[in-house]
Wavefront OBJ file of the C-alpha trace (Angstrom):
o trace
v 45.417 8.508 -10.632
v 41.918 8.439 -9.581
v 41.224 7.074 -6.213
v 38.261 5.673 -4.145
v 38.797 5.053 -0.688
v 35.000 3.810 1.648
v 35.334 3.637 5.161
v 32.629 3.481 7.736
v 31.556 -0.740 7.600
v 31.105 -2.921 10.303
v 28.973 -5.123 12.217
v 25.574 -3.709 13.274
v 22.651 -5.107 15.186
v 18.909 -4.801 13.019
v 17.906 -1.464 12.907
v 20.481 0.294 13.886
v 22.714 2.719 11.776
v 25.865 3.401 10.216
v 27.753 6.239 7.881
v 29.920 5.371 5.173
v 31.962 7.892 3.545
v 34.042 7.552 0.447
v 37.102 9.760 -0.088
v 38.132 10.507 -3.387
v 41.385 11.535 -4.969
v 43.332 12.001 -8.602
v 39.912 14.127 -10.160
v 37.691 17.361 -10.436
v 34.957 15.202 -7.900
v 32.919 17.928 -8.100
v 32.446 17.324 -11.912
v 31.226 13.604 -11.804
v 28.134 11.716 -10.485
v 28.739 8.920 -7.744
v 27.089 6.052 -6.697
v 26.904 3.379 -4.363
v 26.918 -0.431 -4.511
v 26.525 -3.287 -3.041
v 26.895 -7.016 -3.515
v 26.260 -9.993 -1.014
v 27.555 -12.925 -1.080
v 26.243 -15.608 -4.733
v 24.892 -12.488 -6.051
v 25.288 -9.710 -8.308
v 26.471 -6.019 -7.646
v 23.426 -3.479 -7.370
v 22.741 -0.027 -7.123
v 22.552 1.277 -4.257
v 21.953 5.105 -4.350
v 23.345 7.673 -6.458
v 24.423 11.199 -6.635
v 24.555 13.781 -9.295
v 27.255 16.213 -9.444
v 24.242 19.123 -8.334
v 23.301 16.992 -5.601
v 19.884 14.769 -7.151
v 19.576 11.628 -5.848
v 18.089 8.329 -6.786
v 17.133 5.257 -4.581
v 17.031 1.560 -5.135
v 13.635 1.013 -3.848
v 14.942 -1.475 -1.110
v 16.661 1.171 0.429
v 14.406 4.061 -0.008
v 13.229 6.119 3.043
v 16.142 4.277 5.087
v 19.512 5.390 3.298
v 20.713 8.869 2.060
v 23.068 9.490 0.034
v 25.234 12.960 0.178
v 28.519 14.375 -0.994
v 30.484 17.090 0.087
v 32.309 18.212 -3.150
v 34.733 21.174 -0.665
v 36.019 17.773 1.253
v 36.209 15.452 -2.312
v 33.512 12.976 0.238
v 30.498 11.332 -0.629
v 28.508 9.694 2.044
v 25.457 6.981 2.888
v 23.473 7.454 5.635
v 22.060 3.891 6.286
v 19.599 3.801 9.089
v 17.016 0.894 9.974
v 19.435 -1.697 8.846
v 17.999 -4.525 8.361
v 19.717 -8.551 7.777
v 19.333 -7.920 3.767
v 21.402 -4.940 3.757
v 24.810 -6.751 4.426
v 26.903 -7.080 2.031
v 29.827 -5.152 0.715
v 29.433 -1.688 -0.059
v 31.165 0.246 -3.167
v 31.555 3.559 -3.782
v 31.818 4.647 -7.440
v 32.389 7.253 -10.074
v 30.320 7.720 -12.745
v 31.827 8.914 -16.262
v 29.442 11.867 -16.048
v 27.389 14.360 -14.459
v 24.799 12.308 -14.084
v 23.958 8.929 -12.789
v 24.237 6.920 -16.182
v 25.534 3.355 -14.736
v 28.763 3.370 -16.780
v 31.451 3.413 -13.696
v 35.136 4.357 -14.758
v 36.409 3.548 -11.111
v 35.784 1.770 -7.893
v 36.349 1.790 -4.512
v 37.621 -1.275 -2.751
v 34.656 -1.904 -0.901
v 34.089 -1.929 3.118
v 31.702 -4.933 4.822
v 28.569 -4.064 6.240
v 27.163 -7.115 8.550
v 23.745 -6.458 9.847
v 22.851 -9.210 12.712
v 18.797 -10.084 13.423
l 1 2 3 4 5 6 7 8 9 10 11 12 13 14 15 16 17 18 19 20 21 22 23 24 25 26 27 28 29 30 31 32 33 34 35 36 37 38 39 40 41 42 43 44 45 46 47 48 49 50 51 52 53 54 55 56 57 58 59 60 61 62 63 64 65 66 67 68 69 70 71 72 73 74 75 76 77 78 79 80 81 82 83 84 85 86 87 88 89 90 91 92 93 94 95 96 97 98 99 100 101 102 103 104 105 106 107 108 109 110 111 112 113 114 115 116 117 118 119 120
């Protein structure tokens, strides 16, 4: 049973920081691309940042230069680095598998999401 568990979330002031970290259990993580996601509230889920199973990354520009993504395939954890928060960036925040190496957009599982709340 393949598992997805984000931690990390909270409530932040503007341009401060915070590290999420997704745990993942029930497959060979090492094998699979992840990503994260986001939605806010009235709108649709979006790519966040994403991870191939070598370790190449892609941004959603909104994020870029701000947020990095990582993984750690010894400890089955991928992470995002989200510095200079801004109001925008809250929303919640899912971490995902991909069904391949790399980043295609076709997610097989999902985390269960953990709130990020960025104040002005």
């Amino acid at each position: 049973q393949v598992q997805l568990v984000e931690s990390g979330g909270g409530l932040v002031q503007a341009g401060g920081s915070l590290r999420l970290s997704c745990a993942a259990s029930g497959l060979t993580f090492g094998s699979y691309a992840m990503g994260w996601y986001r939605q806010a509230p009235g709108k649709e889920r979006e790519l966040v940042a994403a991870i191939s199973s070598g370790g190449i990354t892609n941004y959603a520009d909104s994020v870029k230069g701000r947020f990095t993504i990582s993984r750690d395939n010894a400890k089955n954890t991928v992470y995002l680095q989200m510095n200079s928060l801004k109001p925008e960036d809250t929303a919640v925040y899912y971490c995902a598998k991909d069904r391949t190496r790399w980043q295609t957009g076709q997610i097989d599982y999902w985390g269960q999401g953990t709130q990020v709340t960025v104040s002005s």
